[in-house]
C-alpha positions in Angstrom: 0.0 0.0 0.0 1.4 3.3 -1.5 -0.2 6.7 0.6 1.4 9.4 -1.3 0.0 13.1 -2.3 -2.8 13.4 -4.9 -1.9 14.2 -8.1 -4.0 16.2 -11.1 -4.2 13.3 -12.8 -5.8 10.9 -9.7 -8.5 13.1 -10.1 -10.6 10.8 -12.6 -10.3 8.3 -9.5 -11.1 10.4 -6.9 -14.5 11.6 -8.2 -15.3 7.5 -8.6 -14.6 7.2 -5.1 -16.5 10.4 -4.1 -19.7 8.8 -6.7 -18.6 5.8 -3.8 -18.7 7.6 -0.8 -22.1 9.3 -1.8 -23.9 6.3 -2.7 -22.8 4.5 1.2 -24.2 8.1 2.6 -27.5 7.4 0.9 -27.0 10.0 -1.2 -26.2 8.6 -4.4 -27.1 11.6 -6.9 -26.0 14.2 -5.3 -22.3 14.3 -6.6 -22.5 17.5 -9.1 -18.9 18.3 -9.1 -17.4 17.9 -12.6 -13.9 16.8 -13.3 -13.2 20.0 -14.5 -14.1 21.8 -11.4 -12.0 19.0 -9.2 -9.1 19.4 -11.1 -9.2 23.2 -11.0 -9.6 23.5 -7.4 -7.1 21.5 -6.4 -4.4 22.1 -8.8 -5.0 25.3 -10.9 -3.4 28.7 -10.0 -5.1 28.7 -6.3 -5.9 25.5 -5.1 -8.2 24.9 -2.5 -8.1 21.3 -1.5 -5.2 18.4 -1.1 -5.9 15.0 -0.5 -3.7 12.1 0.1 -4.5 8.9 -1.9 -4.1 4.8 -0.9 -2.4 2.9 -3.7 -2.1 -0.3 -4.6 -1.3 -2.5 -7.7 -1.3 1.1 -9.7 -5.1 1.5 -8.2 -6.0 4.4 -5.7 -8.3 2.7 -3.3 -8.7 5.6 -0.8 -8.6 9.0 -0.3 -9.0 11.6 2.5 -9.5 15.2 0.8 -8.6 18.0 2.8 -8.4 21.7 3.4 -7.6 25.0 5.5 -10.0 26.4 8.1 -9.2 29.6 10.1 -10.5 29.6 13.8 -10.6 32.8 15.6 -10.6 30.5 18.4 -8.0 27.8 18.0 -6.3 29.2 14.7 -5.6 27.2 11.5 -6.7 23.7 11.1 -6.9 21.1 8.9 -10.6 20.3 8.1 -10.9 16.9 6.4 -13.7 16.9 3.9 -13.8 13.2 3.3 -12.1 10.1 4.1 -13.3 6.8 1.8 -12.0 3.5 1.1 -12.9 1.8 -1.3 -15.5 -1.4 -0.2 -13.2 -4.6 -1.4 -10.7 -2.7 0.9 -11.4 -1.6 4.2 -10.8 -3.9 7.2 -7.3 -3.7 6.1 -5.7 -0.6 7.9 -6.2 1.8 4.7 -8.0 4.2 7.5 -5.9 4.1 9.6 -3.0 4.6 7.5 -4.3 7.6 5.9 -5.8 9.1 9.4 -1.9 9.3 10.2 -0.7 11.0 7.6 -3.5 13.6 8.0 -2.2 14.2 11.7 1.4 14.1 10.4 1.1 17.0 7.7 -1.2 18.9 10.3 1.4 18.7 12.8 4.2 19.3 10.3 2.7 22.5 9.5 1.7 23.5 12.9 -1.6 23.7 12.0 -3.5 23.4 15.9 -6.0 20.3 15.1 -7.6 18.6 12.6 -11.7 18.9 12.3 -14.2 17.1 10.2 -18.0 15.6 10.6 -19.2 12.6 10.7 -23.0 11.0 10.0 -24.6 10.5 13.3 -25.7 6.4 12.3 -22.1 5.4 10.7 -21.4 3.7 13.8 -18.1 2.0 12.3 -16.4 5.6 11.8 -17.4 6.9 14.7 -15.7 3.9 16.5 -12.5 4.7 14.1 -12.1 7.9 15.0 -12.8 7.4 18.8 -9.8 5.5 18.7 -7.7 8.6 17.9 -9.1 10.3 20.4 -11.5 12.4 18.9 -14.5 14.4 20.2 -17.8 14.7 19.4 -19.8 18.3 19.7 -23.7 17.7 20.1 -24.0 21.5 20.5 -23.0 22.8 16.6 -25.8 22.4 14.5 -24.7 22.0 10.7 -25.8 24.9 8.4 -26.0 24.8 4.5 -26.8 27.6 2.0 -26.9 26.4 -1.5 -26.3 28.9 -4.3 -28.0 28.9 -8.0 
């Protein structure tokens, strides 16, 4: 197993695995993002998002997509977007693997935590990232204001 940065040309694979992640969520049609877009935001002139990718056999199995959030509170901190491996996959430390280099590169750059959400019935990544340590806010509502 190869974890290694995302390149512009994982991208292809990345959106299959984000079509993936989307259909577990029970939300399998509402992936809009175009290649195009994806490939833009993370690697044209300011991009906006990294990830780190699980290889294997010249495959990417699993991602975690990331990016920048300021705190006026705590500062700057690596808010992780999504985490997926691929079905056939899990069980096998992919996870866990990428969960490290996540906390690596946040504490590499001095960035002062890591933050990300997590659906309320996905018992098996709540478990995950228990394990880490993590806490869990009841307070925080999520808010969402879709443009046109």
């Amino acid at each position: 197993m190869n974890i290694r940065p995302a390149v512009k040309e994982d991208c292809a694979a990345l959106l299959e695995l984000v079509r993936g992640l989307a259909a577990f969520e029970k939300a399998p049609g509402a992936v809009t993002v175009s290649l195009e877009e994806m490939e833009t935001a993370g690697f044209g002139p300011q991009p906006i998002w990294w990830a780190f990718v699980a290889e294997t056999d010249e495959k990417i199995v699993a991602f975690a997509l990331y990016y920048l959030r300021y705190s006026t509170w705590k500062g700057v901190r690596l808010y992780l977007e999504d985490i997926y491996v691929d079905e056939p996959y899990r069980g096998r430390g992919i996870g866990g693997l990428l969960m490290e280099k996540l906390i690596a590169e946040a504490r590499e750059k001095k960035y002062s935590g890591l933050m990300w959400q997590v659906l309320d019935w996905n018992q098996d990544a709540i478990r995950f990232y228990q394990r880490y340590g993590a806490t869990f806010d009841g307070e925080w509502l999520n808010v969402t204001l879709a443009l046109p």
